[in-house]
One Martini backbone bead per residue (centre of mass of N, CA, C, O) as a GRO file, in nm:
protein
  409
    1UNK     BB    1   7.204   9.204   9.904
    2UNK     BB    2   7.213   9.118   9.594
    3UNK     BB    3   7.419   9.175   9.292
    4UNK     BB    4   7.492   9.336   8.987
    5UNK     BB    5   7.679   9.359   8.710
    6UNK     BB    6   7.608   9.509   8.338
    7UNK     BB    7   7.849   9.545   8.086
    8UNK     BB    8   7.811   9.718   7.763
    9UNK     BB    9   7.993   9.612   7.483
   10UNK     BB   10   8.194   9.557   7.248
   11UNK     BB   11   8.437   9.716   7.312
   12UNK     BB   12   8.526   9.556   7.577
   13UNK     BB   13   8.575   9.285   7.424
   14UNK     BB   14   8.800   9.443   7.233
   15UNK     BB   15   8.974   9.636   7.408
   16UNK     BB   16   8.885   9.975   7.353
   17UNK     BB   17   8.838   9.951   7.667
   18UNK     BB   18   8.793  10.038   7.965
   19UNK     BB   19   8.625   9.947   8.293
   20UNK     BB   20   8.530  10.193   8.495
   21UNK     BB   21   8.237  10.126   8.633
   22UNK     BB   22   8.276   9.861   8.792
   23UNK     BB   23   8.476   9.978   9.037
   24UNK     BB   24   8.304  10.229   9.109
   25UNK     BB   25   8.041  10.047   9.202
   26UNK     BB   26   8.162   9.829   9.408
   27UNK     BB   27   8.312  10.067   9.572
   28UNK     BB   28   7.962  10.155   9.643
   29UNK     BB   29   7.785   9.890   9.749
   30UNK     BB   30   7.919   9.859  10.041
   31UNK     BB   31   7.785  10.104  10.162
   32UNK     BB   32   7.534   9.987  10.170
   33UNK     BB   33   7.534   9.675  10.220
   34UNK     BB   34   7.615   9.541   9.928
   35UNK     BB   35   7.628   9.219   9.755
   36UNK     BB   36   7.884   9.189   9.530
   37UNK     BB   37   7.887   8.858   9.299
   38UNK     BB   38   7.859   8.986   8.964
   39UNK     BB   39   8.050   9.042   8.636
   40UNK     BB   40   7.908   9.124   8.340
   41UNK     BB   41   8.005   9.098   8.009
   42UNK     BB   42   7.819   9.224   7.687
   43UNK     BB   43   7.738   9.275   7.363
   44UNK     BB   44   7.603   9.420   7.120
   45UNK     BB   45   7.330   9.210   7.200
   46UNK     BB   46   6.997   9.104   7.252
   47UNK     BB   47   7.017   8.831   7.305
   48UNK     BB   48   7.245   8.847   7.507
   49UNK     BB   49   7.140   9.038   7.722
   50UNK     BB   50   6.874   8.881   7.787
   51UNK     BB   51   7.045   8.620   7.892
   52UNK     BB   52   7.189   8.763   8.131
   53UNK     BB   53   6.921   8.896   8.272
   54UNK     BB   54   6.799   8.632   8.311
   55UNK     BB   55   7.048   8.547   8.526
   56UNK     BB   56   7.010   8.759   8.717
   57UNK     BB   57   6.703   8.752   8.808
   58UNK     BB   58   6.777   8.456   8.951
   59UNK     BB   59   6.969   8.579   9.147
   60UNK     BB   60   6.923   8.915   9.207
   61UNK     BB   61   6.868   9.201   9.421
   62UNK     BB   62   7.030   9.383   9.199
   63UNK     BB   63   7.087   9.549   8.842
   64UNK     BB   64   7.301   9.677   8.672
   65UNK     BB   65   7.324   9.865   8.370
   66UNK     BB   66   7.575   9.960   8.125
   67UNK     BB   67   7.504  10.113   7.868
   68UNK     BB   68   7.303  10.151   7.598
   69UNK     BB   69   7.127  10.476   7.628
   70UNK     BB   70   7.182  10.568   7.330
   71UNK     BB   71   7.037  10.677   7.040
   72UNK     BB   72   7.140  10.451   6.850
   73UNK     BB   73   7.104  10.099   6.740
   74UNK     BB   74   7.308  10.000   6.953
   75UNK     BB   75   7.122  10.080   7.218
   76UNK     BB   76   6.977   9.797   7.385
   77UNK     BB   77   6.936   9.850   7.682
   78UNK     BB   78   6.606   9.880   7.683
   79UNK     BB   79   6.511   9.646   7.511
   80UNK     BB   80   6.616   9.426   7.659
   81UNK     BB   81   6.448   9.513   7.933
   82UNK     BB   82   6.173   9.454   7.782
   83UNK     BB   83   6.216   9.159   7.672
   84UNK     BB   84   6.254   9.010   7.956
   85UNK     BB   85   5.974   9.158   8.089
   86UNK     BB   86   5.746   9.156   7.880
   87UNK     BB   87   5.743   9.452   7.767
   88UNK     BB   88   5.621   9.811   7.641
   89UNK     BB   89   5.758  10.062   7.497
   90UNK     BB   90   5.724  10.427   7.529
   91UNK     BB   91   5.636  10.720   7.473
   92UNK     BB   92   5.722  11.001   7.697
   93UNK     BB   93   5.651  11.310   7.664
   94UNK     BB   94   5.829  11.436   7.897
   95UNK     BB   95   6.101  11.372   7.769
   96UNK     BB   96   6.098  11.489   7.502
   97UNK     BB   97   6.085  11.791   7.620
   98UNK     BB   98   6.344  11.780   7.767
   99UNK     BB   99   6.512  11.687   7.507
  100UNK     BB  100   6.421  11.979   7.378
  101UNK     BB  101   6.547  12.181   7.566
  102UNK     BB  102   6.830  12.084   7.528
  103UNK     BB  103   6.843  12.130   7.241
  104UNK     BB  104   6.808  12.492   7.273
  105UNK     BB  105   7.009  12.543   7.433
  106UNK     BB  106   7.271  12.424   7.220
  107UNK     BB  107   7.122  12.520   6.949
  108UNK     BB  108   7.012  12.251   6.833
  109UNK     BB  109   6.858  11.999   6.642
  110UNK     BB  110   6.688  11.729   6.722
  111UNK     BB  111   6.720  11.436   6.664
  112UNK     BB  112   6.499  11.187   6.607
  113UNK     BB  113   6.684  10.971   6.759
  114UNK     BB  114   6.633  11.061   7.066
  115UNK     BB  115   6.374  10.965   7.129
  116UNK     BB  116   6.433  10.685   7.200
  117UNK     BB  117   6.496  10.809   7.503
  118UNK     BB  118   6.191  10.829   7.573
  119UNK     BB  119   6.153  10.531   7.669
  120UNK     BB  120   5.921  10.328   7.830
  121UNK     BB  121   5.807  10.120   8.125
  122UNK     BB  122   5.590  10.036   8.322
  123UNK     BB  123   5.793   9.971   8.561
  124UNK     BB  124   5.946  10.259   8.487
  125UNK     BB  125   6.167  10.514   8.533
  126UNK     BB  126   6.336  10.798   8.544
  127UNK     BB  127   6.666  10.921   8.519
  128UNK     BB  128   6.833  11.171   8.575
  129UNK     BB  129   7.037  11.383   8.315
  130UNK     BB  130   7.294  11.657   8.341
  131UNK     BB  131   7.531  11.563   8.142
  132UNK     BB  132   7.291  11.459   7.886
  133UNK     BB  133   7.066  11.253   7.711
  134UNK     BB  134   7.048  11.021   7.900
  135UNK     BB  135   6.825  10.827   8.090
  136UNK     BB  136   6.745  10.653   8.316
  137UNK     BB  137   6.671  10.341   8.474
  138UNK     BB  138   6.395  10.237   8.692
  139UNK     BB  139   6.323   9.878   8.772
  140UNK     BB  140   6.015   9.766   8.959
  141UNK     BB  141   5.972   9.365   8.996
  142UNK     BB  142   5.916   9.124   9.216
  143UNK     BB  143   6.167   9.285   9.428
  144UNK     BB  144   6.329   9.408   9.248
  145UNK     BB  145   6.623   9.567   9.057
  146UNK     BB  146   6.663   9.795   8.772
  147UNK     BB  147   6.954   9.965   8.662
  148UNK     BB  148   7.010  10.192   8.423
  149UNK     BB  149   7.315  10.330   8.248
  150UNK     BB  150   7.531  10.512   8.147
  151UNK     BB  151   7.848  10.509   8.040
  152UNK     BB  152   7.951  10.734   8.094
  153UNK     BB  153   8.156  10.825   8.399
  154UNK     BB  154   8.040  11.123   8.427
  155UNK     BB  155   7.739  11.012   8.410
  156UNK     BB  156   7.722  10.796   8.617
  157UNK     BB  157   7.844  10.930   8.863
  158UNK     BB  158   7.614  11.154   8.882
  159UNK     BB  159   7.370  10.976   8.895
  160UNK     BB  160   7.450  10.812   9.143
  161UNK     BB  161   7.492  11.011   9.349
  162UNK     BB  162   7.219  11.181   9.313
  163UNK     BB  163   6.982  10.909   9.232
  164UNK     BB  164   7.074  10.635   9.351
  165UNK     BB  165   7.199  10.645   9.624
  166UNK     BB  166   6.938  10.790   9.766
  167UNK     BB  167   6.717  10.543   9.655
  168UNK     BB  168   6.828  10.342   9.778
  169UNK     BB  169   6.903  10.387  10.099
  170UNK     BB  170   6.574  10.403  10.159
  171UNK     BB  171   6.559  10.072  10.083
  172UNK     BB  172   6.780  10.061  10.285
  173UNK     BB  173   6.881   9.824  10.657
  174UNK     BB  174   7.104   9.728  10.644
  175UNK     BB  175   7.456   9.676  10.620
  176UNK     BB  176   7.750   9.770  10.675
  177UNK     BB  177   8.024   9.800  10.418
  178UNK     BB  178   8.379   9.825  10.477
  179UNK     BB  179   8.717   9.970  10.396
  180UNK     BB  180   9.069   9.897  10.417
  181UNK     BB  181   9.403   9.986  10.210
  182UNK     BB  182   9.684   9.878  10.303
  183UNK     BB  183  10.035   9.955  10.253
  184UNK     BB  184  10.363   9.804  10.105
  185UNK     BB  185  10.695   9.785  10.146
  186UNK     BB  186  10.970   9.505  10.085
  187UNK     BB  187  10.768   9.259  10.165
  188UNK     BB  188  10.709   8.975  10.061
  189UNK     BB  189  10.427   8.838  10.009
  190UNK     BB  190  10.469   8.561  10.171
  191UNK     BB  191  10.569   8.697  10.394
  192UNK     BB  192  10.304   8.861  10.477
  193UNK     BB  193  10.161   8.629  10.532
  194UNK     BB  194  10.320   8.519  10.765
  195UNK     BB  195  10.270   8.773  10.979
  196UNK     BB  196   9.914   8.757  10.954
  197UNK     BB  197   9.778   8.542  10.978
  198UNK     BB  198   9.607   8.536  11.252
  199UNK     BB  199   9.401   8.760  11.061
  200UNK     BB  200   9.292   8.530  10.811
  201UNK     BB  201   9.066   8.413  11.022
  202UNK     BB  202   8.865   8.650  11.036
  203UNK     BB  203   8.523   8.728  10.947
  204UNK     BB  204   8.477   8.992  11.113
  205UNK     BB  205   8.733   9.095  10.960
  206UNK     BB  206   8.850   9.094  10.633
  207UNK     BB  207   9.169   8.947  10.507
  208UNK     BB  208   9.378   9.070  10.186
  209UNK     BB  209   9.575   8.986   9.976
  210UNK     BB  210   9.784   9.200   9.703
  211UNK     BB  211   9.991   9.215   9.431
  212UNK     BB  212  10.153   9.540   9.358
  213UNK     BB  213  10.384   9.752   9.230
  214UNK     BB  214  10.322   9.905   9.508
  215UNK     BB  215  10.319   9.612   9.632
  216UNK     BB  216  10.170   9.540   9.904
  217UNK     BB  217   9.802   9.465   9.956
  218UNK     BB  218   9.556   9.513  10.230
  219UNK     BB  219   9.243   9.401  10.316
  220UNK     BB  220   8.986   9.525  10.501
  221UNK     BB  221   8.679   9.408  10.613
  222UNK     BB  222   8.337   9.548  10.726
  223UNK     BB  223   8.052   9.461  10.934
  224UNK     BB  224   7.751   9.651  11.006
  225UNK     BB  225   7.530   9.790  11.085
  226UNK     BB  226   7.702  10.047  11.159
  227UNK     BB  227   7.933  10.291  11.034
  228UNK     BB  228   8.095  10.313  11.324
  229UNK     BB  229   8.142  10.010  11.377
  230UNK     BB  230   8.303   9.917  11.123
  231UNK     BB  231   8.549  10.101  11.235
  232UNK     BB  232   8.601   9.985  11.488
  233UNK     BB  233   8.708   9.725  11.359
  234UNK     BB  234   8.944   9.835  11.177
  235UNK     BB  235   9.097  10.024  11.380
  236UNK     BB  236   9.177   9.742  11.557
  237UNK     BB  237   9.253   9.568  11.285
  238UNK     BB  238   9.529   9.802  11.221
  239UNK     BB  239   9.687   9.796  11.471
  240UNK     BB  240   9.792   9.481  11.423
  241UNK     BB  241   9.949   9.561  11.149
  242UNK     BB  242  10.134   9.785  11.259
  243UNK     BB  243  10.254   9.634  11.498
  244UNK     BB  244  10.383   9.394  11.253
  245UNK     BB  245  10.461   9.606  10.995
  246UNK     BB  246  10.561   9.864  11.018
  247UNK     BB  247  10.763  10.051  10.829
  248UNK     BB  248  10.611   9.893  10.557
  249UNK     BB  249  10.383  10.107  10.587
  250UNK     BB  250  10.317  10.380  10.380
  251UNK     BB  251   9.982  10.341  10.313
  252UNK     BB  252   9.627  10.465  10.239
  253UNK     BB  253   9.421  10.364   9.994
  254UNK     BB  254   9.492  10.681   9.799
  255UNK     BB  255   9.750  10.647   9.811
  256UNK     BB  256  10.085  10.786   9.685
  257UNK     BB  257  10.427  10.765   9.702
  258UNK     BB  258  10.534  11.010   9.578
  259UNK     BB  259  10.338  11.205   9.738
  260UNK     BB  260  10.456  11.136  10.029
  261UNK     BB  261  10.760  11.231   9.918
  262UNK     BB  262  10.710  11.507   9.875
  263UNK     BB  263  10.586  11.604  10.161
  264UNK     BB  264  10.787  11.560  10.298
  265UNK     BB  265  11.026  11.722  10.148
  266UNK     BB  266  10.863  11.985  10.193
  267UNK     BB  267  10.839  12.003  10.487
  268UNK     BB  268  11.213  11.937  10.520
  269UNK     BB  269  11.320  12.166  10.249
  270UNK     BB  270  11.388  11.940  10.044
  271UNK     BB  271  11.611  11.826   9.743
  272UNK     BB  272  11.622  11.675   9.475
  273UNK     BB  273  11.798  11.409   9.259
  274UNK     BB  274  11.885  11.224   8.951
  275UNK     BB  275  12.022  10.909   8.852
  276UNK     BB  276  11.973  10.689   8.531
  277UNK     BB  277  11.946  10.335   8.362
  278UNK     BB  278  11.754  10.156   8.406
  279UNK     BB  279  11.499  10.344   8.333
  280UNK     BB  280  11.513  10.602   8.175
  281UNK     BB  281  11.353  10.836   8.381
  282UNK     BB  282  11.099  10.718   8.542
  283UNK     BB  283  11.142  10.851   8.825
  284UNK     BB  284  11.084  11.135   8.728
  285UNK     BB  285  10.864  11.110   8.601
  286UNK     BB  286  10.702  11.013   8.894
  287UNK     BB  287  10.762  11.284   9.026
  288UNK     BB  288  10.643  11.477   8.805
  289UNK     BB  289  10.330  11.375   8.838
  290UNK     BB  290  10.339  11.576   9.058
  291UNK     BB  291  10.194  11.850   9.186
  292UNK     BB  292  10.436  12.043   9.298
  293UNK     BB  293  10.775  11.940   9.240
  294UNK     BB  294  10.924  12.163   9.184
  295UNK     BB  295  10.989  12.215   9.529
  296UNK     BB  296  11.216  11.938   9.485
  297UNK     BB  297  11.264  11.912   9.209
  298UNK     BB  298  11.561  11.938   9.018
  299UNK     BB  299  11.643  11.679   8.864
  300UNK     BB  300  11.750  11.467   8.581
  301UNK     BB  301  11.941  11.240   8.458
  302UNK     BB  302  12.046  11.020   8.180
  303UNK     BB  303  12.279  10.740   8.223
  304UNK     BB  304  12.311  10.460   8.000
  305UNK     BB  305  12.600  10.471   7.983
  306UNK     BB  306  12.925  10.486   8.040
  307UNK     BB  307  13.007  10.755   7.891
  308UNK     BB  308  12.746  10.894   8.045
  309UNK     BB  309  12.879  10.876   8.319
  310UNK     BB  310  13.141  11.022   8.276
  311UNK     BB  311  13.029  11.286   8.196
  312UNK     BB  312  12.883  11.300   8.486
  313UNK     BB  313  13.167  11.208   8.671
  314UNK     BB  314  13.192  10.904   8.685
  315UNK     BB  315  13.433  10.702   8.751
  316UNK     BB  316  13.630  10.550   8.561
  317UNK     BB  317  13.784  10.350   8.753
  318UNK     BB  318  13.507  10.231   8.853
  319UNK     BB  319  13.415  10.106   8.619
  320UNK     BB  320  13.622   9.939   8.540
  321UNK     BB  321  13.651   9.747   8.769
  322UNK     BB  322  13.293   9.699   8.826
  323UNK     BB  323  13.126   9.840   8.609
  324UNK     BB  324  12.774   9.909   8.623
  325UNK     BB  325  12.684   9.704   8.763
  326UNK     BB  326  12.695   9.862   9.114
  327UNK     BB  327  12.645   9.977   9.434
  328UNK     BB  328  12.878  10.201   9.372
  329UNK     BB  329  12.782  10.319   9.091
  330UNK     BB  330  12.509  10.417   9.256
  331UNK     BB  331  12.636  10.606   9.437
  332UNK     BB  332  12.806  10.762   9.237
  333UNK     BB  333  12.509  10.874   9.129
  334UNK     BB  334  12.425  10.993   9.366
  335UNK     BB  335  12.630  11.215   9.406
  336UNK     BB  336  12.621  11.344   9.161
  337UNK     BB  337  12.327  11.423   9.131
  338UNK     BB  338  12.345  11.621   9.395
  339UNK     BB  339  12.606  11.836   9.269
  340UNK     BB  340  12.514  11.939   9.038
  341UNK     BB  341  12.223  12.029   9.150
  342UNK     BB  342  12.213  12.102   9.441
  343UNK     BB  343  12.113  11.889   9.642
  344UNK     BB  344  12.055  11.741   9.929
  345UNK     BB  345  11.945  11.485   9.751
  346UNK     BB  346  12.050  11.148   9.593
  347UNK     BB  347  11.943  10.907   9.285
  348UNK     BB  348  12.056  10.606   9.200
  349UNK     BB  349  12.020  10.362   8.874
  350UNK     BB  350  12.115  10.047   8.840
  351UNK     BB  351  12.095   9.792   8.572
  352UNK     BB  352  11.877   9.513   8.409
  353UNK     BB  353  11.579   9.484   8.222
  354UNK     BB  354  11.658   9.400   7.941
  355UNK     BB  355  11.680   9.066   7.765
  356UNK     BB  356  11.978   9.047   7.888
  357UNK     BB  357  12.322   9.025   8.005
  358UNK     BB  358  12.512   9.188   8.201
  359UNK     BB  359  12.829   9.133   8.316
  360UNK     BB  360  12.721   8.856   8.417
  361UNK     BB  361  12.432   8.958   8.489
  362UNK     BB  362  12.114   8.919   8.584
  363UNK     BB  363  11.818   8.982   8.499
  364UNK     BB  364  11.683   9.226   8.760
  365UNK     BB  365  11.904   9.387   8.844
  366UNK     BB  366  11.958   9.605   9.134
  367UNK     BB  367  12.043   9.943   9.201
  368UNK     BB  368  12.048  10.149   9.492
  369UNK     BB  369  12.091  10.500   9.565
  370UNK     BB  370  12.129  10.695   9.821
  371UNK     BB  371  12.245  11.068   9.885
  372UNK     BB  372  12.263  11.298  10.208
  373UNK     BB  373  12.533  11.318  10.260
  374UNK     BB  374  12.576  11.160  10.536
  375UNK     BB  375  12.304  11.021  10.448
  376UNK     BB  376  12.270  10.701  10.369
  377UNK     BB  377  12.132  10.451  10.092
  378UNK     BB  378  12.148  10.107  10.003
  379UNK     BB  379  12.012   9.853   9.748
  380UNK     BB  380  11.948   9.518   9.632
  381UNK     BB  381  11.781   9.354   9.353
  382UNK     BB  382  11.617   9.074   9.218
  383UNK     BB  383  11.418   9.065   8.943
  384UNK     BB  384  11.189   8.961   8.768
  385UNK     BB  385  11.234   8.938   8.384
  386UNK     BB  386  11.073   9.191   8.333
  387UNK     BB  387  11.111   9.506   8.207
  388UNK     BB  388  10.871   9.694   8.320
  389UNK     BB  389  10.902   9.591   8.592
  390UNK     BB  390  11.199   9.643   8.658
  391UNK     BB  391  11.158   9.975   8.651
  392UNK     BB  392  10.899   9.976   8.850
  393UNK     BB  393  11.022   9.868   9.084
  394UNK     BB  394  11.265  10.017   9.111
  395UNK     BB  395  11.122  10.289   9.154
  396UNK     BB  396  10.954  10.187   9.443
  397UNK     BB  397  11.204  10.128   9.604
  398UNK     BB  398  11.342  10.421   9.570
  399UNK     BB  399  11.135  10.575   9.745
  400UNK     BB  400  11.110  10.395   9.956
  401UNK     BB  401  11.379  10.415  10.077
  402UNK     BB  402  11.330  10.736  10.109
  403UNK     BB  403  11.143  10.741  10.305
  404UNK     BB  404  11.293  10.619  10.529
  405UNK     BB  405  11.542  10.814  10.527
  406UNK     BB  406  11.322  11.054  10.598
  407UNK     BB  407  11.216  10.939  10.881
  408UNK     BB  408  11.556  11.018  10.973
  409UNK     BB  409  11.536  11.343  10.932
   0.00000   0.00000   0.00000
């Protein structure tokens, strides 16, 4: 079946908010077996929601549409889809003590707008809402189905998980489609595609290539009548590109990478420590993003300056030899940052971030030292010259080869 979503709201069109209905239904649709082709935004505009809900009509077997079941006047997606399907609404008594109930639950008493909430139309029935005040619809009419969603995502997805994922499920015997995320770090997004090409030619499973901030990432997909079968086709060409891509690959689906080196390190009983210049604290930032990361991170420097790295014992001869950006002065930075905070690993990271050149060296250098007492473990490489990218290239490049140095410990 096809499918489709239409997120309502001018805020989104104005970008003052980020949509993020679309991609955690689009990531449900394919376990039920449906194919989404298509997600239209569109602002809270009657004439214009009207012609979208038309256009989606003529072209999908069902619609989900999200926002727009509030209270207030800009609320008008019960309007819109009433006036497509050229119903009339009424107000059904059973919503409104419903919703009066809950407003008596609350200790306040109900504003007279809240009763628009409990409009239906002959198509439609109530989808239950226990998160807030708006209903859902579902709304099933020659063959079709438009689902229609409140916007906040904390009600939008206890009513999916709860109300709608279990009446499509009945309603559909069709296949399943699942996916999984294979994540790769180290190896430029063109190499790794000339690695699997063997595998990009396969109707199902089908393998795509995304990049992200932390890597290459491989997506297969795979469709099957039954959700056993489909995980035995993914489980078997995710073996081949394990063969290919060996310890390229860090982790699946949703794992973080920092997440992983936490948990090596806290198994592996060992302790961490940084040292900063181009990144500018970012990597101990993304480290103590972990929840207890206390557990192995003894703390960060963050020495931006020359001066200040010689405060924190970088030998001043090495610098004055060599400048700052230098793959020896990020080893020494990361013995540095293990001595001084008495960690068992330290890491260095001195670069150029941008926008000028230092010392002749062109924006996008970066050095990476690890430095684990005997074993240690040095990077280098020019990133495109955009300051942000290159500090988060940076820190994820510096895990990354954390994670290999501790798989060898």
């Amino acid at each position: 079946m096809k499918a489709e979503i239409i997120s309502t709201g001018t805020e989104l069109l104005l970008g003052q908010i980020t949509d993020t209905n679309s991609p955690y239904l689009a990531s449900e649709l394919p376990l039920l077996g449906i194919d989404l082709y298509w997600i239209t935004h569109v602002g809270d505009n009657q004439k214009r929601i009207v012609e979208v809900l038309q256009r989606a009509w003529g072209r999908s077997d069902i619609i989900i549409v999200t926002g727009g079941l509030g209270p207030t006047e800009g609320d008008i997606t019960r309007e819109s889809i009433a006036d497509m399907l050229g119903e009339k609404m009424k107000v059904d008594p059973e919503l409104v003590e419903n919703l009066r109930s809950l407003f008596r639950k609350l200790g306040i008493e109900m504003p007279q707008r809240n009763i628009k909430q409990a409009n239906l139309i002959p198509s439609a029935c109530a989808i239950p809402n226990t998160q807030g005040t708006a209903p859902g619809w579902w709304v099933e009419r020659e063959g079709k189905i438009i689902i229609a969603l409140p916007g906040p995502p904390r009600e939008l997805q206890r009513m999916w998980e709860k109300e709608v994922k279990p009446k499509l499920s009945r309603k559909l015997s069709g296949e399943v489609i699942i996916s999984r995320i294979i994540k790769t770090a180290g190896i430029p997004e063109a190499k790794v595609d000339e690695m699997v090409s063997p595998l990009c030619s396969s109707t199902n499973p089908t393998l795509a290539l995304y990049a992200k901030f932390d890597g290459i990432h491989l997506r297969l997909t795979a469709k099957a009548a039954q959700k056993a079968k489909a995980e035995e086709m993914i489980a078997a060409a995710e073996l081949r590109l394990k063969s290919i891509l060996g310890d390229a690959i860090w982790g699946y689906d949703n794992d973080i990478l920092e997440s992983l080196v936490g948990d090596m390190l806290r198994e592996k009983k060992l302790t961490l420590a940084t040292m900063e210049s181009c990144t500018g604290g970012l990597l101990a930032s993304t480290i103590t993003d972990v929840p207890g990361s206390s557990d192995y991170f003894k703390g960060g420097l963050v020495a931006y300056t020359a001066e200040m790295k010689i405060a924190f014992d970088v030998d001043a001869a090495l610098l004055a030899r060599k400048g700052t950006i230098d793959p020896e002065v990020a080893a020494a930075m990361a013995k540095t940052a293990r001595l001084r905070m008495k960690a068992d690993i330290g890491i260095g990271i001195t670069g150029i971030a941008g926008p000028d050149a230092v010392e002749g060296k062109p924006v996008g250098t970066v050095h990476i030292a690890i430095d684990a007492g005997k074993r240690k473990s040095s990077f280098s490489a020019t990133y495109p010259p955009r300051r942000a990218d290159v500090k988060r290239r940076a820190v994820v490049s510096a895990l990354f080869k954390l994670r290999q140095l501790l798989l060898k410990m």
